[in-house]
C-alpha positions in Angstrom: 0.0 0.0 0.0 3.5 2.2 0.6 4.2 1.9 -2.8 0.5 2.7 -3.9 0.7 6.2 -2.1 4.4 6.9 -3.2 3.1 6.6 -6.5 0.2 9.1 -6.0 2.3 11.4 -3.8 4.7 11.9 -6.6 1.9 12.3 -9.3 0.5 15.1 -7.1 3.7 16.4 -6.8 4.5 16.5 -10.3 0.8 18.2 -11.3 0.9 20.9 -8.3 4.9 22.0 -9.0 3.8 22.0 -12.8 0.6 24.0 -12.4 1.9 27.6 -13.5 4.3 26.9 -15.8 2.2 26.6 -19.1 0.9 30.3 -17.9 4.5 31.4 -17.8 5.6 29.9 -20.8 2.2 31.9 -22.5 3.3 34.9 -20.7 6.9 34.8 -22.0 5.6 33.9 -25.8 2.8 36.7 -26.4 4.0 38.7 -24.1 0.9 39.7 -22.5 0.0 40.0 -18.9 -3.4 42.2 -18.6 -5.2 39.3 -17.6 -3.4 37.8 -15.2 -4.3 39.0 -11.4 -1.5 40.2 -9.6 -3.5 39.1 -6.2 -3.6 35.0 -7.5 0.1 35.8 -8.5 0.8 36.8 -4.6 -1.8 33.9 -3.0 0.2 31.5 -5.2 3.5 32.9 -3.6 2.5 32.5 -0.4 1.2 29.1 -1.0 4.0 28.5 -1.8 6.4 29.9 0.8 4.5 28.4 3.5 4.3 24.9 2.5 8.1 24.9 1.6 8.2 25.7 5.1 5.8 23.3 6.4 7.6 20.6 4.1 11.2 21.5 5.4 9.8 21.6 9.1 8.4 17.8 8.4 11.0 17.0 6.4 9.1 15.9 3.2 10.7 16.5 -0.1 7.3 15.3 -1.6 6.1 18.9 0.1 9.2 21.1 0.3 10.7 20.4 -3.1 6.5 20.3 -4.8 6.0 23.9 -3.5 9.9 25.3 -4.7 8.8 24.7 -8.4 5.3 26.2 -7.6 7.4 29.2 -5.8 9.3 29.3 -8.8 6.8 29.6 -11.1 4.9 32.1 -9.7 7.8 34.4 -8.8 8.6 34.0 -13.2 4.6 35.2 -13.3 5.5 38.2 -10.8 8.7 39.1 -12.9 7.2 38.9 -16.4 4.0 40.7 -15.6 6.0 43.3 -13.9 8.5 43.6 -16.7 5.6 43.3 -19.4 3.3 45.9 -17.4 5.8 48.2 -17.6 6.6 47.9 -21.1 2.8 48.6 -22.2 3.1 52.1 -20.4 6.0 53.3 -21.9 
């Protein structure tokens, strides 16, 4: 049953560290970030931060190392919509 929940705990893993990274990689191609929300950007930032914490605390890599691509990713979504946002008012 170990091996069962290995197995699903990494599949979870995989999905929740990958979640943001087809939004960056649309970001980075077209350039455009008026429609992303700066305030799911942050929540997701958070989320992040805290379970990295909550992982390292436990000691989980499932956890800690999930969350630091999902930190990642959403820090990329801060920097492009930032840098993109500021480009449109120029």
């Amino acid at each position: 049953m170990t091996d069962l929940a290995s197995i699903f705990g990494l599949l979870g893993a995989v999905t929740a560290s990958t979640i943001f990274f087809p939004q960056v990689w649309k970001t980075w191609k077209t350039k455009r970030t008026k429609d992303l929300s700066w305030l799911t950007i942050i929540i997701g930032m958070l989320n992040g931060f805290f379970w990295i914490v909550y992982g390292l605390l436990k000691l989980d890599p499932f956890i800690y190392v999930t969350n630091t691509l999902l930190f990642i990713a959403t820090t990329l979504l801060a920097i492009l919509k930032k840098k993109y946002e500021a480009k449109r008012r120029l």
